[in-house]
N, C-alpha and C positions, 0 to 999 in steps of 0.2 A: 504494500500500500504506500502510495507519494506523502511525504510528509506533508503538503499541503491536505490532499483528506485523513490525514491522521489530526492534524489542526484543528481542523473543522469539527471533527467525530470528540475530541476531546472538549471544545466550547459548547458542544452540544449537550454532553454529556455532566459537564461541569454546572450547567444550565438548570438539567432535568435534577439535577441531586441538589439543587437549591431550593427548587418547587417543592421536592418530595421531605427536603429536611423542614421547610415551615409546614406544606399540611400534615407532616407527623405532629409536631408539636399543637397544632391547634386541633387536628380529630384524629384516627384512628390512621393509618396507612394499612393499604387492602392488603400490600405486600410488605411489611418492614427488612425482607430479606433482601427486597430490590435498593434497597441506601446501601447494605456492604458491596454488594455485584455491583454497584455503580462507581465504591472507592476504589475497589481494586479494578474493575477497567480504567479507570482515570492512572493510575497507577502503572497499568502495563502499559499505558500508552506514553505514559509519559517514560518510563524508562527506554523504551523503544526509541524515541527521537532524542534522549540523553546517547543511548549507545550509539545514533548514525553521527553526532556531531566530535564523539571524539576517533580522532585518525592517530595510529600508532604507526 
């Protein structure tokens, strides 16, 4: 995947776990398991564009 749609997928992502971190705190969340699967994608993606920017 182009680091540009790795960009994207991550402010997407980083977006949707902002929405889901307030309506947990204000009502129930249908899924509370969907806020970890959304840290750790943010996570692998961002480790992914850490490992293409260093060159040994």
């Amino acid at each position: 995947m182009p680091d540009k749609e790795l960009i994207a997928l991550l402010n997407e992502n980083r977006s949707y776990l902002l929405a889901l971190k307030y309506k947990h705190r204000i009502s129930q969340v249908e899924s509370p398991i969907r806020i970890r699967t959304l840290r750790r994608e943010i996570a692998r993606i961002l480790t992914i564009l850490r490992e293409r920017n260093i060159k040994l």
